[in-house]
C-alpha positions as CSV (number, residue, x, y, z in Angstrom):
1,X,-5.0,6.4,39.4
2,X,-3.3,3.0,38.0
3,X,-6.3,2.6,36.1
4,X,-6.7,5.8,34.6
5,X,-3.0,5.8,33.7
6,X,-3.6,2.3,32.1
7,X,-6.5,3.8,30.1
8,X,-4.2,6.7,29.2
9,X,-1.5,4.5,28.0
10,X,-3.7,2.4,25.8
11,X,-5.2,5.4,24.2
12,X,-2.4,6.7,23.3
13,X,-1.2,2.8,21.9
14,X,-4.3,3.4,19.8
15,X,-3.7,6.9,18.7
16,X,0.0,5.0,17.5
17,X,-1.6,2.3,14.7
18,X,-0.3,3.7,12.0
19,X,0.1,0.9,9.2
20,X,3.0,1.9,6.9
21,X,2.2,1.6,2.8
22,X,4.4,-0.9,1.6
23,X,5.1,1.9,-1.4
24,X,6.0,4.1,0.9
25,X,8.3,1.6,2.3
26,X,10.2,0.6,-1.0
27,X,10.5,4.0,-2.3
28,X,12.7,5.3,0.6
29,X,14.5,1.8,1.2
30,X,15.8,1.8,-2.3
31,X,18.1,4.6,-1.7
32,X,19.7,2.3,1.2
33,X,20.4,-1.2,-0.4
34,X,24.4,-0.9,-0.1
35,X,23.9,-0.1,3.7
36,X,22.0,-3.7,4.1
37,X,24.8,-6.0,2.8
38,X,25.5,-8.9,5.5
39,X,23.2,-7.2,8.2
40,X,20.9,-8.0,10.8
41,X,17.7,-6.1,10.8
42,X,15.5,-5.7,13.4
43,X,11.9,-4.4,12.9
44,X,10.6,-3.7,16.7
45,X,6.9,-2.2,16.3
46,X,5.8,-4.9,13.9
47,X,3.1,-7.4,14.3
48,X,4.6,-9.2,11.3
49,X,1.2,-10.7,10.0
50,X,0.2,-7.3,8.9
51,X,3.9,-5.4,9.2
52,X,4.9,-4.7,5.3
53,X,8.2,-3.5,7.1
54,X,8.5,-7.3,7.8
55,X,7.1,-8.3,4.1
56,X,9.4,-6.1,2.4
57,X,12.6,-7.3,4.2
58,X,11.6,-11.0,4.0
59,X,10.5,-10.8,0.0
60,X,14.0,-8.8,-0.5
61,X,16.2,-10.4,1.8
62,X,17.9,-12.5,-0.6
63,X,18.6,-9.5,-2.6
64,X,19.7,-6.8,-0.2
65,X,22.0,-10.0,0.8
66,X,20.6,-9.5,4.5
67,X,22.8,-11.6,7.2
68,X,19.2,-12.1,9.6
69,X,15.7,-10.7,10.2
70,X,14.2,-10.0,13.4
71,X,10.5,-8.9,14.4
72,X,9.4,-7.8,17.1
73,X,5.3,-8.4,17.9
74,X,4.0,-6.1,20.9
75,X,1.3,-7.7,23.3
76,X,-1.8,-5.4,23.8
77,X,-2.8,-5.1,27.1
78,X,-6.4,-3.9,26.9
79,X,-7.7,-5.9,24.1
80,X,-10.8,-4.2,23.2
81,X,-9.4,-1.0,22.6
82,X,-7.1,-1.8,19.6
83,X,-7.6,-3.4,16.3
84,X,-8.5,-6.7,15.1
85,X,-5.0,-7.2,14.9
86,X,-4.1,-7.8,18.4
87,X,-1.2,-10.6,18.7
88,X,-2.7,-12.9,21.7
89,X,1.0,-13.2,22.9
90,X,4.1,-11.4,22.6
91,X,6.7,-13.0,19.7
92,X,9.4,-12.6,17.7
93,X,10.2,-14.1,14.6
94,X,14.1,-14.6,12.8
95,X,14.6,-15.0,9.7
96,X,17.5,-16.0,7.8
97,X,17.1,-16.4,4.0
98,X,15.5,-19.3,1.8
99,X,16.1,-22.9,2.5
100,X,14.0,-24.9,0.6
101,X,15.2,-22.8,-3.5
102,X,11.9,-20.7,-3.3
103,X,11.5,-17.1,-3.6
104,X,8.9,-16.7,-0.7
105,X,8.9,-17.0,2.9
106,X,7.3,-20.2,4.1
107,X,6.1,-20.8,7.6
108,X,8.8,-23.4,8.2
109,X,11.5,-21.2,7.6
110,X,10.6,-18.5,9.9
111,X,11.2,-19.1,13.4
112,X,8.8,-18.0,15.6
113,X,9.3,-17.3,19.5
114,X,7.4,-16.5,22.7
115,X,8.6,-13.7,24.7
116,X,7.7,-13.8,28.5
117,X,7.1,-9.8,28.0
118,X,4.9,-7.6,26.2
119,X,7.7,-6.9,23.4
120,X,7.4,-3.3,24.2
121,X,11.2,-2.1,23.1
122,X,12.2,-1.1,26.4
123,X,11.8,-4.4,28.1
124,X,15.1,-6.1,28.5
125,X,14.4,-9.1,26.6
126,X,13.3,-6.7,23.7
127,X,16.7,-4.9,24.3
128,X,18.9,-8.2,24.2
129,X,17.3,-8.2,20.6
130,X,18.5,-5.1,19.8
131,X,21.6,-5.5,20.9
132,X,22.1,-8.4,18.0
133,X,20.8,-5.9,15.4
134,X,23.3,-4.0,13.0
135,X,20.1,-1.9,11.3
136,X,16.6,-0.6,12.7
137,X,14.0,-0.3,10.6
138,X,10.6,0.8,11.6
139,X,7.6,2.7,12.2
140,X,8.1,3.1,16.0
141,X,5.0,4.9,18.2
142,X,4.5,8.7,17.4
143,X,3.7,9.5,20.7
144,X,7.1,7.6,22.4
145,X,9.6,8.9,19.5
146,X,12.0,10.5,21.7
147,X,12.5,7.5,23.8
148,X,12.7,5.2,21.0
149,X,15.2,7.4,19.4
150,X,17.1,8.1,22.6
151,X,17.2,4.0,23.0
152,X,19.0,3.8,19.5
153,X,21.6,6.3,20.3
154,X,22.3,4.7,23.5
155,X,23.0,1.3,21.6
156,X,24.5,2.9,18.8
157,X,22.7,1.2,16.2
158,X,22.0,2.6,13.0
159,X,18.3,3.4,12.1
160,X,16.1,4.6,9.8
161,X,12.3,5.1,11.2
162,X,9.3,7.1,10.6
163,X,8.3,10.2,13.0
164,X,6.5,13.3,12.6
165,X,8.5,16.6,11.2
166,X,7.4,18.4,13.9
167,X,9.8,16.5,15.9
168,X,13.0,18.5,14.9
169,X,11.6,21.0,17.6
170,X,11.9,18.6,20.4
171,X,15.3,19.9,21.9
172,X,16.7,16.4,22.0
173,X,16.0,15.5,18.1
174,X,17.7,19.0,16.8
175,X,21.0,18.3,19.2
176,X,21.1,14.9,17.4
177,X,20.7,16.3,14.1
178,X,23.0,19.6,15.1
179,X,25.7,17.2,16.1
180,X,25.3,15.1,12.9
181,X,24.1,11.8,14.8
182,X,20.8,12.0,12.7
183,X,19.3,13.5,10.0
184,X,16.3,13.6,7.8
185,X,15.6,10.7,5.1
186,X,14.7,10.8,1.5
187,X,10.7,11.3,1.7
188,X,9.2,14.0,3.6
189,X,5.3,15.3,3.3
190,X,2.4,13.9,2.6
191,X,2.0,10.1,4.0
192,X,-0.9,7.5,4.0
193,X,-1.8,5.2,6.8
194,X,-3.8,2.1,7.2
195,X,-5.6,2.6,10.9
196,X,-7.3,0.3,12.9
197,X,-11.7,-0.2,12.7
198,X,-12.4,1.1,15.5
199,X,-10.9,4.8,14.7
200,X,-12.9,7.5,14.9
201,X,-13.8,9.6,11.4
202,X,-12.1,13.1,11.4
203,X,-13.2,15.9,9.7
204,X,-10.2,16.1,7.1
205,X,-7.4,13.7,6.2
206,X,-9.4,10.4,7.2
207,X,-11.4,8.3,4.8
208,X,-12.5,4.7,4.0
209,X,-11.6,2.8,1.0
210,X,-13.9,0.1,-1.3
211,X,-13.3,-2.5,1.1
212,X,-13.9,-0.8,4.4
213,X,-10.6,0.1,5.3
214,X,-10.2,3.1,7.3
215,X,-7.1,5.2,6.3
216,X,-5.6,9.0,7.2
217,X,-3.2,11.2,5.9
218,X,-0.8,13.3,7.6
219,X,1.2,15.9,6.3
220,X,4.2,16.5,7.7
221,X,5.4,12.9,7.9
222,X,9.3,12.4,7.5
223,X,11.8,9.5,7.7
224,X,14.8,9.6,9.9
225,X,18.3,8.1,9.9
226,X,21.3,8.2,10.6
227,X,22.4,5.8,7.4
228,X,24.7,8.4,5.3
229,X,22.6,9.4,1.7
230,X,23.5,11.3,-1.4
231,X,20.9,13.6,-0.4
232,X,22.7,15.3,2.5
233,X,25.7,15.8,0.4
234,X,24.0,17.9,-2.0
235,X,24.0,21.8,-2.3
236,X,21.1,23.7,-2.0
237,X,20.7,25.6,-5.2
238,X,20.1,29.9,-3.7
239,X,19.1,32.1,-6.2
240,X,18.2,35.1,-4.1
241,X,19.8,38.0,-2.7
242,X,19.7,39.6,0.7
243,X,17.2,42.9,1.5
244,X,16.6,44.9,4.5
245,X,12.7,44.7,3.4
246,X,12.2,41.4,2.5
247,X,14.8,39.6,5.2
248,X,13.5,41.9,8.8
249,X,15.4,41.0,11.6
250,X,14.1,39.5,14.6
251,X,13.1,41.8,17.2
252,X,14.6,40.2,19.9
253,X,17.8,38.0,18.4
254,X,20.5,38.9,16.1
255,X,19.4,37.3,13.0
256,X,17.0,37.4,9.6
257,X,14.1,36.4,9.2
258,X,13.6,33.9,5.7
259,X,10.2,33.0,5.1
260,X,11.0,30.1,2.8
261,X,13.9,27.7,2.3
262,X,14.1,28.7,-1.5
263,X,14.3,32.2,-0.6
264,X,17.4,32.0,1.4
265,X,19.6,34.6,0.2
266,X,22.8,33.2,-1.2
267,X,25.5,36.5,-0.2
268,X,24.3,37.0,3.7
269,X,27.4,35.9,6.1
270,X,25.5,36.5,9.3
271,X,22.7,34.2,11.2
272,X,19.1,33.0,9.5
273,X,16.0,31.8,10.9
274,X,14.3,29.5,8.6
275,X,11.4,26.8,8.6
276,X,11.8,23.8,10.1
277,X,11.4,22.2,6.4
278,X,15.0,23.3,5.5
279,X,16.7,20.4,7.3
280,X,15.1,18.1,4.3
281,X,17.1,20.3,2.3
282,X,20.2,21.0,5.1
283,X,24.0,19.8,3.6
284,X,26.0,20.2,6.4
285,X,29.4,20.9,4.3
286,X,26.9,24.1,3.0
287,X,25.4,25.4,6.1
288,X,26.6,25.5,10.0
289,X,23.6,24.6,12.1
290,X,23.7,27.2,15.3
291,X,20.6,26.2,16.8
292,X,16.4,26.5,17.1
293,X,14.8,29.6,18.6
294,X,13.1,28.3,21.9
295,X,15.9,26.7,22.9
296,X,19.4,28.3,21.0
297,X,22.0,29.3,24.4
298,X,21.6,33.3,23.9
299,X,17.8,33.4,23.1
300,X,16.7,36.2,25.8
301,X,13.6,34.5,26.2
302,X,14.4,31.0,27.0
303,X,11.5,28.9,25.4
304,X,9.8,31.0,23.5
305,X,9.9,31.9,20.0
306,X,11.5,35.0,18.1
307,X,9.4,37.6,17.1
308,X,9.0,40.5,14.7
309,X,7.3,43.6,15.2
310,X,6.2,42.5,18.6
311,X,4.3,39.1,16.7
312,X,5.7,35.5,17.4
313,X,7.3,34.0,14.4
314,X,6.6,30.0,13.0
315,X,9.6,27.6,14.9
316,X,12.4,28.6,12.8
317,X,16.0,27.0,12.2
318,X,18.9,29.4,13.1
319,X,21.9,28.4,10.4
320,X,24.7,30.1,8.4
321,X,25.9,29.5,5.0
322,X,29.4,28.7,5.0
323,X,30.1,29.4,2.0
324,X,28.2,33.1,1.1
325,X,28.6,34.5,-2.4
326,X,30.4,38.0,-3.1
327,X,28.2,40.4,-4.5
């Protein structure tokens, strides 16, 4: 059994390689640099030879005016079933700025320490590090993103990581974001990742490049924080009106039914279910948040989803607009 839940553990370490673009990387961090002045970052899923999480905060740490650097480098545990990469020990390595007038991190000036752990994030020497951090920024495991984000907001720090959209369904990520202690980041979509050699091909979303690198693409990729943005503070422009035929209520649960986020009617006062994809689009001055269907308080079917004309709907968003036109 201890073996088989080993095996199971590393697989799903595997399954988590997902190698951040450093594009990706500078096109959401430059709507945060004011948030960065006189901070210390900590960067806990990184192996920093190959983390551009770490290359992008040590090349711009001078100018975000960063206070300290921290990476954390995890210890693999079953070697041959994870990439080349594989740090032989676990480290972390502070940085503090340039000392010697160059513009480029040199070996001497980052410090580099053992760890008697694995540097998974929940050990306690791991914690003690993010205890000293003001900002986390990472790409944390996919498959361990409600602990990870359960860890932040038990240490209060501020964050802004990578997880799958999909995620606003998990009960505990849409209570955060209902009680405004998180919300979704700048970029959400499409997103590119470098994986390890010894992935397996899938039929769609998975190719090599020139050089041999072995990449895939998901979809439905968004970045989450709790770092306040212009974004959240902007109204979502509704052009439509509300009709019995194209807005059917829900069979079993006081409420429309709106197909698309662009299609919410602007002049309905009562309760809409929406796509989870509104909350890239939700301004909580503009719209109350009541809950999400499996799990709302007066759902008469605790766990399951609306539905309409006896067929279950998509996950949908329950919200009101506080503000409804007059027609």
């Amino acid at each position: 059994m201890a073996k088989n839940s080993q095996l199971h553990n590393a697989k799903n370490a595997k399954n988590d390689e997902f190698y951040t673009q450093l594009s990706d990387i500078e096109n959401e961090l430059k709507h945060y640099k004011s948030h960065f002045k006189g901070k210390t970052v900590l960067c806990n899923c990184d192996d920093p030879r190959i983390s551009n999480f770490f290359h992008y905060f040590s090349y711009n740490f001078e100018q975000l005016e960063l206070k300290k650097l921290i990476t954390v480098c995890y210890k693999n545990q079953e070697r041959d079933l994870f990439s080349q990469n594989d740090c032989e020990n676990a480290i972390y390595l502070e940085y503090c700025g340039e000392k010697n007038g160059g513009t480029v991190p040199t070996v001497e000036e980052i410090g580099v320490k053992p760890l008697k752990g694995d540097g998974d994030f929940r050990s306690q020497e791991c914690i003690e590090l993010l205890k000293q951090a003001d900002i986390v920024v990472t790409n944390p495991p996919f498959s361990l993103f409600r602990e990870y984000v359960a860890q932040l907001i038990e240490y209060d720090k501020k964050f802004l990581i990578i997880g799958n959209q999909n995620n606003v369904t998990y009960k505990e990520t849409f209570s955060l974001i209902k009680q405004n202690k998180m919300w979704l980041g700048f970029k959400s979509g499409d997103m590119s990742f470098r994986v390890p050699s010894d992935s397996e091909p899938r039929e769609t979303r998975f190719w090599i490049d020139e050089t041999g690198q072995k990449w895939r693409s998901l979809g439905n990729i968004c970045w989450y924080t709790n770092l306040d943005i212009s974004k959240r503070h902007e109204n979502l422009i509704l052009y439509k009106t509300y009709n019995e035929k194209e807005y059917p209520e829900f069979d079993n649960y006081d409420a429309i039914n709106v197909g698309k986020v662009d299609s919410i009617p602007s002049d309905y006062e009562g309760v809409m279910g929406v796509p989870i994809t509104f909350l890239d689009k939700y301004n909580p001055e503009q719209f109350e948040l009541i809950g999400i269907d499996r799990y709302v308080d007066d759902n008469p079917n605790p766990g399951r989803r609306f539905t309409i004309h006896n067929k279950e709907t998509y996950a949908r968003i329950l919200i009101r607009n506080k503000h409804p036109q007059k027609t």
